[in-house]
Each structure stands twice: as C-alpha cells, then as structure tokens.
Phi, psi and omega in degrees: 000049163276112143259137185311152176264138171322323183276131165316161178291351190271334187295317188275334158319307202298335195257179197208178194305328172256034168274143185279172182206154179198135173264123175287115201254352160306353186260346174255016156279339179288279161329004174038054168241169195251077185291004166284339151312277135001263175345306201275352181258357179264344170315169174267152133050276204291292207302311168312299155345303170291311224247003184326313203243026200258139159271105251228348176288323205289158195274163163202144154324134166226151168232131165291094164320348162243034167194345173083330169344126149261117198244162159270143160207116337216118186320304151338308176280327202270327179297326155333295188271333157306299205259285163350290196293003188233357129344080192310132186084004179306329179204129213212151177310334182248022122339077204296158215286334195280294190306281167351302177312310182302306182320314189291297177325311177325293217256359145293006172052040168054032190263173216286117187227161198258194178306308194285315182310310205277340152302313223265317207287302210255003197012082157233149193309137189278320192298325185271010181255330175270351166273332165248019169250008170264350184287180200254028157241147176253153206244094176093323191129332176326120190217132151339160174275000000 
C-alpha cells in the first residue's frame, strides 16, 4: 500500500522529529484504495463480527475531549478510536511500525502528531520513525501536515 511520494526531495530534507504527521485520507482515493476496508480490518475481534455486514461509513457526531468541538465522522473512525483502540492488544511489539503508527494516529482522532510522540505511544526509535514516513513512499496515506 505505497505510493511514490509528492513532495520534493527538498521538502523532506526540512523534516525533523517535531515535524507532525497525520493520515490524509484523499490519498487513498488517489490511490484507488478502500480505506473503509482497511478500516474496517483495523477493528479489534469482537467488533469485525458485530459488525461484518454493516455500513460502517455512515457519519456520526464526534466531541473532541480537549476542546469540545463537534465534527462529523465516519462510524468506523469513531468506533476505532473510542472503543478499538483501548483494547489490550490493539498494539502489540509484533505490530509492524507502520500499522502501528496508523493505529495510533487512528485512535488520536488523527490529529497531527511528530516522531517523538507517535514514538513514545509504539516504543519505537522517533529517528527510525522519521525516517521512514520522510522517504520517499507514502505509507497509509501517512504525510506530513
């Protein structure tokens, strides 16, 4: 699930450990991929089950717990991130570093998070984590802000 990435090389030089990362999710319409799939394969278990034969798409209210905000979002991102993501074993050391990342981003209601954060969550190196979402394939849809 790779694509070459947009940005120049010079653009990807600039970044460093607080530069932010978020998944852009227009890329995996570019990319002529199905992230509700995707998505729908990141549930815990339980949840693939209830839910096998459900549109998993439909919008729902969200409130931001730091800010109160309410947004719409996709039924699927909010049971991910509510529920999914609190889960023992949601992320687990045989977690590959991408998926894992995504996951965190996931359950961080996708806000923009850098290396050392999205490290200190997956306890993985923040440098082997900026290293492979600056190369030069994007991972998930994973990008800079």
């Amino acid at each position: 699930m790779t694509e070459p990435a947009q940005d120049s090389p010079a653009k990807l030089n600039r970044l460093d450990l607080e530069t932010e990362f978020h998944i852009e999710y227009d890329w995996w319409e570019r990319a002529d991929r199905d992230l509700h799939v995707f998505l729908r394969s990141q549930m815990c278990e339980r949840h693939q089950e209830i839910y096998s034969d459900s549109d998993l798409e439909a919008m729902v209210d969200h409130v931001d717990p730091r800010t109160g905000e309410v947004s719409q979002t996709a039924f699927v991102q909010d049971l991910l991130a509510r529920h999914c993501s609190q889960e023992e074993g949601y992320i687990t050391p045989q977690t590959s570093m991408i998926n894992a990342i995504f996951r965190t981003l996931l359950a961080n209601g996708n806000r923009p998070m850098s290396s050392r954060q999205l490290a200190d969550q997956i306890d993985r190196p923040p440098e082997t984590i900026l290293r492979t979402l600056s190369g030069s394939r994007v991972y998930k849809g994973i990008r800079p802000v």
